[in-house]
C-alpha positions in Angstrom: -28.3 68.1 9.9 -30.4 65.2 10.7 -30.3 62.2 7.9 -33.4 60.2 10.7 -35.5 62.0 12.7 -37.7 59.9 14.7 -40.8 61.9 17.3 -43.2 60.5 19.7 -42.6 57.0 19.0 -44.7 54.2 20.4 -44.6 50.5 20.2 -46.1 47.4 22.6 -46.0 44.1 21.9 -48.1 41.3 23.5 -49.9 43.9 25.7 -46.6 45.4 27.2 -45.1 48.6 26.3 -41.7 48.0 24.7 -40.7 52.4 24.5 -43.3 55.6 24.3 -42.4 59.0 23.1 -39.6 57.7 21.9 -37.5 61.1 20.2 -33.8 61.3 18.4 -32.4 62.1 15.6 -29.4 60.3 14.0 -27.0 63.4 12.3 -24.5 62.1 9.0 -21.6 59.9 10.3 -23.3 59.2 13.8 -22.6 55.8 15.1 -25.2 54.7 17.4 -25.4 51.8 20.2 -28.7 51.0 21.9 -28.0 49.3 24.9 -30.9 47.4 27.2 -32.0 44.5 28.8 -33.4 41.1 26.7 -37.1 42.2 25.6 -36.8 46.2 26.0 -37.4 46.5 22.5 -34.0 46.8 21.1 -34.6 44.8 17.9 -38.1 45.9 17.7 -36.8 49.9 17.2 -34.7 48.8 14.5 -37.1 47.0 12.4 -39.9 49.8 13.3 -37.0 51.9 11.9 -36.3 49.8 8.5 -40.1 49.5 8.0 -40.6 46.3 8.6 -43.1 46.8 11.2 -45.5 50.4 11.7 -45.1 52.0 14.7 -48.1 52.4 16.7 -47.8 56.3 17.3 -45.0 58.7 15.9 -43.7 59.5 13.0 -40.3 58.5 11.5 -38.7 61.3 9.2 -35.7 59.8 6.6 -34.1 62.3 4.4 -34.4 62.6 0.8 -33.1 59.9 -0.8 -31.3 58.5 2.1 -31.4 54.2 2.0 -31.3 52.0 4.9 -29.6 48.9 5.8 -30.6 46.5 8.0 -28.8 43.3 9.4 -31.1 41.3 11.9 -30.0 39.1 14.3 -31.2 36.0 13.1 -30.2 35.0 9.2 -33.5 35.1 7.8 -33.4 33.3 4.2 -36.0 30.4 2.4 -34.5 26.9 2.3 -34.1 26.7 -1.8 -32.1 30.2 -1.2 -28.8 30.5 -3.1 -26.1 33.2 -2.2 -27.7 35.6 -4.7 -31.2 34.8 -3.9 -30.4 36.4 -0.4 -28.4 39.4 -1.7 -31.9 40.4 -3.8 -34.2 39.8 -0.7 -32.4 42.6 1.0 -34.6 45.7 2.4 -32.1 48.3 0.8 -34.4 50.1 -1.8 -31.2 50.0 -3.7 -31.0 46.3 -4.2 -34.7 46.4 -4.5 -34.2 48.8 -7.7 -31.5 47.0 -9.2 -33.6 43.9 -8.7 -36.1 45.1 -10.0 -34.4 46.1 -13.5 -33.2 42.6 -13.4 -36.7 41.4 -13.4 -37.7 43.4 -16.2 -35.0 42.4 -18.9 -37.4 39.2 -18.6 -40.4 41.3 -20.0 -41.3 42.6 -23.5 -41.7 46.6 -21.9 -38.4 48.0 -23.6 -39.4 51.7 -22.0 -39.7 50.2 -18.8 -36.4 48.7 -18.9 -34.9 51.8 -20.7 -35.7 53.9 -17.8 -35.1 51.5 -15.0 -31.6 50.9 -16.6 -30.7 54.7 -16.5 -32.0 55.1 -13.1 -29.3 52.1 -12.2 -26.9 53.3 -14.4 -27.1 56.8 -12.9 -27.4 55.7 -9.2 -24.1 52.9 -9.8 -26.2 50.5 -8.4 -24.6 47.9 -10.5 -21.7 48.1 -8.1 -22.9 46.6 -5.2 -23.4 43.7 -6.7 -20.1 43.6 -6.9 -19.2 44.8 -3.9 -21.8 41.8 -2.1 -19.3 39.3 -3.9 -16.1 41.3 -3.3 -16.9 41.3 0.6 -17.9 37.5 0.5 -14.3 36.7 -0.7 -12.9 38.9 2.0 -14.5 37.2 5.0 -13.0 34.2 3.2 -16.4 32.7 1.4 -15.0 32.3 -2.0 -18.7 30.4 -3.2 -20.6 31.0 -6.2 -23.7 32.9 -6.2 -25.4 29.4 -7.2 -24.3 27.7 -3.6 -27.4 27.3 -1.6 -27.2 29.5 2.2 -28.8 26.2 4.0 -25.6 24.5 3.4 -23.5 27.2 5.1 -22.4 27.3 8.7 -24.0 29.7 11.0 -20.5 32.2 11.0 -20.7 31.8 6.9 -24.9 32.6 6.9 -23.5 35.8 9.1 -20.6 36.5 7.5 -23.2 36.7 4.4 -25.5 39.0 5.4 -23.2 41.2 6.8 -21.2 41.4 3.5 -25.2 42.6 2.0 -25.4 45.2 4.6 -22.4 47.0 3.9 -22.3 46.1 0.2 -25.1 49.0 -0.7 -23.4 51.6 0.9 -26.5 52.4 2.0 -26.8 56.3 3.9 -27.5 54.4 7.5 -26.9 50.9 8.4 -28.8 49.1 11.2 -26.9 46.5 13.2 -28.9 44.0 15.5 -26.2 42.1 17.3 -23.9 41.7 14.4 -21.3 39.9 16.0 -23.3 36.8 17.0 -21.3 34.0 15.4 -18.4 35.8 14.1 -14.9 35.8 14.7 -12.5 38.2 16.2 -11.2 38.9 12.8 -14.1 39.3 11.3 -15.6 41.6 13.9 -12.4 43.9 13.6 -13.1 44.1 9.7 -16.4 45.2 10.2 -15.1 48.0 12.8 -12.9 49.3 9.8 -15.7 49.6 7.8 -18.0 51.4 10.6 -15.6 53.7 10.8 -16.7 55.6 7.7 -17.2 59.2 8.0 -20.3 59.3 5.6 -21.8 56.4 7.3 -24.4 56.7 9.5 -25.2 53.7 11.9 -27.5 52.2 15.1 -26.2 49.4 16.4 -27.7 46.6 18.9 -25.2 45.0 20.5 -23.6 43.6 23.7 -20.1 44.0 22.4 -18.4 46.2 24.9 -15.3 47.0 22.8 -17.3 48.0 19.8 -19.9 50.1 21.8 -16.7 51.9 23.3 -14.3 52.5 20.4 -17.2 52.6 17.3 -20.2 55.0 19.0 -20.3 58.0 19.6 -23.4 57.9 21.4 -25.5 55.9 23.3 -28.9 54.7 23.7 -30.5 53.5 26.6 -33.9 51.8 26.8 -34.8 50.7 30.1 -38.4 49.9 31.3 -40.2 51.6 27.8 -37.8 54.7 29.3 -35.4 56.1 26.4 -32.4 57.8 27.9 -29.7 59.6 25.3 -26.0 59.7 26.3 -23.7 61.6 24.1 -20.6 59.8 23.6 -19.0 56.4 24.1 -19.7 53.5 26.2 -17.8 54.6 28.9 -19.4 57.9 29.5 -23.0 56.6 29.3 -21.5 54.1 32.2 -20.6 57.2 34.3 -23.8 59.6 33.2 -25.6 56.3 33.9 -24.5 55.9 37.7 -25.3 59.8 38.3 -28.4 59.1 36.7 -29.3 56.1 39.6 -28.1 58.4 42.2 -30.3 61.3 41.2 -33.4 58.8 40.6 -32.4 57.3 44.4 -32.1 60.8 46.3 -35.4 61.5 44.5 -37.2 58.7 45.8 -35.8 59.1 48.9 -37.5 62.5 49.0 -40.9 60.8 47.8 -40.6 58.5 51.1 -40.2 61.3 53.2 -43.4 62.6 51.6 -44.9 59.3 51.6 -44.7 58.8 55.2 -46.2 62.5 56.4 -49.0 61.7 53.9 -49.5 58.1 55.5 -49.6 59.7 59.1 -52.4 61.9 58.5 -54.2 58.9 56.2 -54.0 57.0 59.6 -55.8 59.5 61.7 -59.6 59.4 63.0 -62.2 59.7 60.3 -63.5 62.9 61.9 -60.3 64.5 60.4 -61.1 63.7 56.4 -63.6 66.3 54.4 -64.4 66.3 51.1 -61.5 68.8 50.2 -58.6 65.7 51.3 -60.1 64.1 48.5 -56.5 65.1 46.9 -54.3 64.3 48.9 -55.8 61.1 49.6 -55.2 60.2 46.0 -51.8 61.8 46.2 -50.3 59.7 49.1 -52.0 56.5 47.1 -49.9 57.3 43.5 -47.3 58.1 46.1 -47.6 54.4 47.1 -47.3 53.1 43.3 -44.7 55.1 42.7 -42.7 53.7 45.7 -43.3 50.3 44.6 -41.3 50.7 42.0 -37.4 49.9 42.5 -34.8 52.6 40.4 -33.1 50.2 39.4 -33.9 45.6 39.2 -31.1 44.2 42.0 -28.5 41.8 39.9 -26.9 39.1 41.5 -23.2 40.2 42.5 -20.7 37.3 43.9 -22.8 34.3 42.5 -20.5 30.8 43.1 -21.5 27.3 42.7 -21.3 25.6 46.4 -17.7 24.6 46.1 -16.9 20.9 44.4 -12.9 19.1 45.4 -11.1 19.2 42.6 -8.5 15.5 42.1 -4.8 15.8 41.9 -5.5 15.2 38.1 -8.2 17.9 36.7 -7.8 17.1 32.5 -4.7 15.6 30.6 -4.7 15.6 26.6 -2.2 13.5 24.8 -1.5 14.3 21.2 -5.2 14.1 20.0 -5.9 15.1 16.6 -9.5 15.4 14.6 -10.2 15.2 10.8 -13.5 15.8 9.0 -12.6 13.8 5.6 -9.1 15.8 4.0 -9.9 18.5 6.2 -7.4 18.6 9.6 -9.0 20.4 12.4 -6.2 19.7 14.8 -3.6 17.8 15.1 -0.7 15.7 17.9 -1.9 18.5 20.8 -0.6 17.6 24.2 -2.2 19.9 27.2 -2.5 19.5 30.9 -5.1 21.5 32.2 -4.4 23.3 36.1 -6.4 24.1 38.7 -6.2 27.9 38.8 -5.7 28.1 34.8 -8.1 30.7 33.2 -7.8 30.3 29.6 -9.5 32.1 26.3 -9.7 29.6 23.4 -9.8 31.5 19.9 -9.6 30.9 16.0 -11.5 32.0 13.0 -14.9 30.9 12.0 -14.7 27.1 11.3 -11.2 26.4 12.5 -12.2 24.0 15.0 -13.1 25.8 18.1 -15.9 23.9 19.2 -14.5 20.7 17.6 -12.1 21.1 19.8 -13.9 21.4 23.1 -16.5 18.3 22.4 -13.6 16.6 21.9 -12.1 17.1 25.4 -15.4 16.6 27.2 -15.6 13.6 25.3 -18.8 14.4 23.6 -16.8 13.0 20.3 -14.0 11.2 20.0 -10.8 11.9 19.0 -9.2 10.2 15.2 -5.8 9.6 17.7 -4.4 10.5 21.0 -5.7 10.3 24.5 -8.3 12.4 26.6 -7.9 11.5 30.7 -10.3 13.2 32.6 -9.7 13.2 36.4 -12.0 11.0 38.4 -12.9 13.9 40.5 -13.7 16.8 37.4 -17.3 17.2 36.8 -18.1 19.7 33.4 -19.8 22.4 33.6 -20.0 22.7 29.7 -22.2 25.1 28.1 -22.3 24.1 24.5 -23.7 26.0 21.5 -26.4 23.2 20.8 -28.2 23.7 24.3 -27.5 19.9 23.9 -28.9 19.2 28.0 -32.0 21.5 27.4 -35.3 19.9 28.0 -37.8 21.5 26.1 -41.1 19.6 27.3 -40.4 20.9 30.7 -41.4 24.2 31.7 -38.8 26.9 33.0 -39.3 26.5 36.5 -39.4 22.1 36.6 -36.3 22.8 34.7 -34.0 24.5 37.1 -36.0 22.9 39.9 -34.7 19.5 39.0 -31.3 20.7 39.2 -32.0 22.1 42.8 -34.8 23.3 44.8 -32.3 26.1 47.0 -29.3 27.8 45.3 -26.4 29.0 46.8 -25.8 33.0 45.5 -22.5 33.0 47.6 -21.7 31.3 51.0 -23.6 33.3 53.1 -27.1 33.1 50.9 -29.3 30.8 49.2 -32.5 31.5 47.0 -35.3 29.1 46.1 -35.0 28.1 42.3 -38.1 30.4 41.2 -36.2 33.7 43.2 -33.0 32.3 41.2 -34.7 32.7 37.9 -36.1 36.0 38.7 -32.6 37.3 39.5 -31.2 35.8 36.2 -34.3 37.6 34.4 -37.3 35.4 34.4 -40.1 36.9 35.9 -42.8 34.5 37.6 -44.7 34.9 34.6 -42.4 33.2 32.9 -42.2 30.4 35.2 -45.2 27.6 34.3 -44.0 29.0 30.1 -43.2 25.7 28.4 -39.6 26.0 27.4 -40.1 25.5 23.9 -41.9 28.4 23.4 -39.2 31.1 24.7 -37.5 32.9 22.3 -33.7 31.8 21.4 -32.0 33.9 23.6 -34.2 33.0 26.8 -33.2 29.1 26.1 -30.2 30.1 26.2 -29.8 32.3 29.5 -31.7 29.5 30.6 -29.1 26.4 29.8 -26.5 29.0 30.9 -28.6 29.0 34.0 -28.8 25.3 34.0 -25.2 24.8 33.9 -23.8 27.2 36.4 -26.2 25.8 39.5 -24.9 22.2 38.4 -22.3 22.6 41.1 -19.5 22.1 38.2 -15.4 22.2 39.0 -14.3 22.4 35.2 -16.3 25.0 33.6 -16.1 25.0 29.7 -18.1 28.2 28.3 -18.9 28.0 24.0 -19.6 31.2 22.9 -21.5 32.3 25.9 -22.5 35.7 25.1 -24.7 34.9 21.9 -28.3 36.9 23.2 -27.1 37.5 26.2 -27.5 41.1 27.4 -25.0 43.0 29.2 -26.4 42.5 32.6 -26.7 38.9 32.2 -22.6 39.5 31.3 -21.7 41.5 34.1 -23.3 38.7 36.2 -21.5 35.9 34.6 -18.3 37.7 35.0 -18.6 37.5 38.4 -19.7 34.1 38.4 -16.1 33.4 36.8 -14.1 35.8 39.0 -15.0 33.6 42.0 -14.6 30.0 40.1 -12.2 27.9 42.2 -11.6 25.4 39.0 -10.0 26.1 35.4 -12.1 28.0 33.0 -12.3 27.5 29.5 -13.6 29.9 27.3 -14.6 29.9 23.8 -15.6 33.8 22.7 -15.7 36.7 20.1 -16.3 38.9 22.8 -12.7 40.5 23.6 -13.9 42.5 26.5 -15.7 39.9 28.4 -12.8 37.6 27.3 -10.3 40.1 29.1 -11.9 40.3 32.2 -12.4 36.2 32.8 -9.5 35.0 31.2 -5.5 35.3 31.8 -4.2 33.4 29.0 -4.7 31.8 25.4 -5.0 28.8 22.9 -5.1 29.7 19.7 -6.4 27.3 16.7 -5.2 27.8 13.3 -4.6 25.5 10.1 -5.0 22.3 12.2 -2.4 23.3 14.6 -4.0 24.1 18.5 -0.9 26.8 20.1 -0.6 28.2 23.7 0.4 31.8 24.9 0.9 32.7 28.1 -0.7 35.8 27.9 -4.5 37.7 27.7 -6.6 38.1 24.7 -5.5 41.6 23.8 -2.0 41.3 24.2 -2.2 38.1 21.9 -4.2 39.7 19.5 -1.4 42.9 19.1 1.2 40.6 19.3 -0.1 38.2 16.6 -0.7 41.2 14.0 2.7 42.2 14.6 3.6 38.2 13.6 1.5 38.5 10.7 2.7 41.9 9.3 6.5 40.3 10.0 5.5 37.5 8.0 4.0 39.2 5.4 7.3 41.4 5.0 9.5 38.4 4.8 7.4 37.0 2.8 7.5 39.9 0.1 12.0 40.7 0.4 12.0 36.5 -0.1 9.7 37.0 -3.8 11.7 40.4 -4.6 14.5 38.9 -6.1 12.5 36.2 -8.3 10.1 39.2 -9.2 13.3 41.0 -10.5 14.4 38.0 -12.6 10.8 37.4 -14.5 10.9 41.4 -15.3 14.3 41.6 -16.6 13.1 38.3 -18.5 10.4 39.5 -19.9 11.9 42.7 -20.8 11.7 42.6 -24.5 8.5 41.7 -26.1 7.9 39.3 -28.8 7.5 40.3 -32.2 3.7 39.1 -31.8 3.3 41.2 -28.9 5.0 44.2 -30.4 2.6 43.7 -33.1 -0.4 43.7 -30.9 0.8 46.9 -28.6 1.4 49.3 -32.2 -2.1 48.2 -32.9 -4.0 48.7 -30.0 -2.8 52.1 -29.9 -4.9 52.4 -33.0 -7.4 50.4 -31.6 -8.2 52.4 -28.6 -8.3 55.7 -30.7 -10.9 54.4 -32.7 -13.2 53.1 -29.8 -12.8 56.3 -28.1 -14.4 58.1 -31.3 -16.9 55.5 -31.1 -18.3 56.0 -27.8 -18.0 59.7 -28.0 -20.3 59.0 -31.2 -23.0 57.2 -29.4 -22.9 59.5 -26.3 -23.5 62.0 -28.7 -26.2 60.4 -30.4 -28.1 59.7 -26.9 -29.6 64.1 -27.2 -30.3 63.3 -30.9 -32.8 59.9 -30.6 -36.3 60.9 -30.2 -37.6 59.6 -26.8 -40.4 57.7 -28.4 -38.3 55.2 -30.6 -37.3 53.1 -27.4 -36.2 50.3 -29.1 -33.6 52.7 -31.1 -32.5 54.3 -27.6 -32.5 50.7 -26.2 -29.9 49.6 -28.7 -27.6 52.5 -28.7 -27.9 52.1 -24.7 -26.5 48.4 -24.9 -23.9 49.3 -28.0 -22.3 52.0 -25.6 -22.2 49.4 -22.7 -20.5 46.9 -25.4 -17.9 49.1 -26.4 -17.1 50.7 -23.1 -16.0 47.7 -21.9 -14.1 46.8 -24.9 -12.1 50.1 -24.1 -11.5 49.3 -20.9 -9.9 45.7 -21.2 -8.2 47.3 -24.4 -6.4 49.8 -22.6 -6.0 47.3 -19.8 -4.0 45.1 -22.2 -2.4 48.4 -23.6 -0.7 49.2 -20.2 0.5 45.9 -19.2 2.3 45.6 -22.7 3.5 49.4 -22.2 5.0 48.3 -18.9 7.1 45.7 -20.6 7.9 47.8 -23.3 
């Protein structure tokens, strides 16, 4: 049964069509990835979808009582915002209500907050509140709900929202790109979570390994088209390619069609009567149709024009960086090779990009050397876009960097055709760069530094807004890369396939593993379960000594447990008494009903830290 039913949907933006009778329906437990190219409308479904913005035709159908979800890409939050401020801005009609209720206790209406406290009471919406705060300590954001989000680092602001998303338990969750900014770790908790059966989920997002192992099924939008692939990643890769095939023997059979129609459009004039009026217009549409390609051509082999690399490419010498008490790393010694392809990983704010600016020199280090060979020119794409002139337009950007590209040795391409093949349509071209969206600066600096003609190429996070295309293409940029390759990334997939080996930064301390991503990452769960076993025979004992200490309780606490039994007993009877009295109060004497709502809230949790106290002294006992 269907939990979202969405028919006939339309949306354009800025005079283009982003999808048209758009149709689906998302059943209980379905786990949904939308995959596309930048601009196809990906993000603009999903907030059409969590009614942020109306649909221009269609309807969307949600089923009774069924609450949304939505994480969008960017953190969006006010600049006096603190931690809870953000949890009640949430679109969840959930939070809403429980915000609501909130609001109300602030009021003089006592029926109004009577009735919205049962409807909270009743729904348990007073839990996800806690479960917002319980989620923040888990991604390691132990802050109080006073700590404003401006202060927090774009991982943290993330890591925030996320923990809202999941925290109503809401019926389906909407993901756009939710593993911008986060960490490895943190992306694996969030795949534990996706894996519940009773959640329902659509999710934006270039992540590979997610769309692969979480889905179930896949979306395609591709030129306002919507194409449905049952199943994971991998399938919709090989329904996809029979898909192109089809389309090409199709159009193959339209040019054979085409070119009868054109040889009887080229003969005399004698020949056409009034009753060809239709198959003149046929053999025109045929024409349109023709024009357009099955599928946009993407750059395949793309190398810089090769640049000699010194006997000396990059030496560090026991460099270490503080930021006040904090150590980010410490007395690391590295030579970087000429050949060396290397992924660079850590948890959100251990030093990762600290780390890099450091070795480019962009910052210097507290101690220790940094000798960059005479040769080694950078290719460093940074997560500030630091090199990224914004008063130029797109085109007197890359144009100033070279007028002719080399694609491979055998071609080259004028700058505009370069940009087109990266994406940027000639429309695009004369656009003032500081008026793209975030994720067109970027594939434009990642643009920028490729064509520099770079030996050393240094890659931070490089697949933030980038779609998979845009991937695929950078993948074989890095494939053909005659110099070391440094990679900073979330993205395990992309990760795998351009890099051969590891450095791993945790608790100040930079390590290196001669091995890829994945294996590390099995290999270091493994460590950390071995740890976390030693860890717990090596406390065994002592845990043995303090119980057979504490055997025997004191006569004060011996005191305390007879009398809580009592205790207990008597609370019990108590709430019993005032549940009771809940059918008896007349549903016009609010304030009464008020007052026995808050004396059963009082002494229910009276009972509950009672019998907590109860049990821990009946253990000893």
């Amino acid at each position: 049964m269907n939990i979202l039913s969405v028919e006939n949907l339309e949306k354009t933006l800025k005079d283009e069509p982003l999808f048209s009778s758009l149709t689906f329906g998302l059943e209980k437990g379905e786990k949904v990835g939308i995959v596309g190219k930048n601009g196809a409308g990906k993000s603009t479904l999903l907030k059409v979808l969590a009614g942020l913005l109306y649909p221009d035709e269609g309807t969307i159908s949600v089923k009774n009582g069924a609450d949304i979800s939505l994480l969008e890409q960017n953190v969006s939050f006010s600049q006096d915002d603190s931690i809870e401020d953000f949890f009640f801005s949430s679109t969840s009609e959930k939070i809403r209500k429980l915000k609501k209720y909130y609001v109300s206790l602030s009021g003089n209406n006592s029926k109004e907050q009577m009735r919205l406290f049962e409807e909270v009471e009743k729904e348990g919406l007073f839990n996800i509140e806690r479960n917002y705060y319980a989620l923040l300590s888990d991604f390691g954001l132990p802050y109080s709900k006073d700590t404003k989000v401006a202060l927090l680092s774009g991982g943290e602001q993330k890591k925030m929202a996320l923990s809202r998303a999941f925290a109503a338990e809401s019926d389906i969750i909407l993901l756009d790109e939710p593993t911008n900014h986060l960490d490895i770790r943190t992306i694996e908790k969030m795949e534990e979570m996706l894996g519940s059966e009773k959640l329902s989920a659509i999710i934006v997002t270039h992540d590979r390994h997610i769309l692969d192992s979480v889905c179930t099924t896949i979306f395609e939008l591709d030129r306002s088209s919507f194409y449905r692939h049952p199943g994971s990643y991998s399938s919709y890769l090989e329904r996809k390619a029979e898909r192109l095939v089809m389309a090409q023997k199709q159009k193959e059979r339209m040019e054979s069609v085409l070119r009868r129609e054109l040889k009887w459009l080229q003969r005399a004039p004698k020949a056409r009567t009034g009753k060809d009026k239709g198959r003149i217009e046929r053999a025109e549409k045929l024409k349109e149709v023709q024009s357009t390609p099955v599928y946009e051509k993407r750059i395949r082999e793309f190398s810089s024009e090769k640049r000699r690399l010194g006997k000396k490419i990059l030496e560090v010498d026991s460099i270490t960086k503080s930021y006040g008490e904090k150590k980010i790393f410490s007395s690391f010694s590295f030579i970087f090779e000429k050949n060396m392809k290397i992924a660079l990983v850590g948890d959100n704010g251990s030093g990762k990009s600290t780390f890099l600016d450091v070795i480019t020199k962009n910052i210097a280090p507290d101690s220790g050397s940094v000798d960059i060979g005479v040769n080694t020119v950078f290719g460093y794409y940074d997560q500030k876009s630091r090199l990224l002139n914004e008063n130029k337009t797109v085109i007197e950007y890359i144009s100033d960097i070279g007028e002719n590209i080399e694609i491979n040795e055998d071609e080259k391409v004028s700058a505009a055709r370069f940009l087109e093949l990266f994406g940027f349509p000639q429309a695009m071209h004369r656009s003032p760069i500081s008026i793209l969206s975030g994720g067109e600066k970027r594939r434009l600096y990642l643009i920028s530094r490729l064509v520099a003609n770079p030996n050393f190429l240094i890659l931070d996070e490089p697949t933030n807004d980038l779609d998979i295309d845009t991937m695929e293409s950078l993948e074989d940029y890095i494939s053909s890369f005659a110099g070391p390759v440094l990679i900073c990334s979330h993205d395990r997939t992309f990760l795998d396939i351009t890099t051969e080996t590891t450095l791993y930064i945790k608790d100040g301390k930079i390590q290196y593993f001669a091995v890829p991503v994945s294996t590390f990452l099995e290999e270091e769960k493994e460590r950390e379960k071995a740890d976390k076993k030693n860890i717990e025979i090596t406390k065994a004992p002592e845990q043995r000594v303090r119980k057979d200490e504490k055997k025997k309780l004191s006569f004060k606490e011996q005191r305390e447990y007879e009398l809580l039994q009592k205790e207990i007993e008597d609370l019990e009877s108590e709430v019993a008494a005032i549940e009771a009295s809940f059918s008896t109060i007349d549903s016009r004497e609010y304030e009464k009903l008020l007052k026995a709502q808050r004396d059963y809230e009082e002494k229910n949790n009276l009972l509950e830290s009672k019998i907590e106290r109860y049990l821990e002294l009946d253990e000893r006992a």
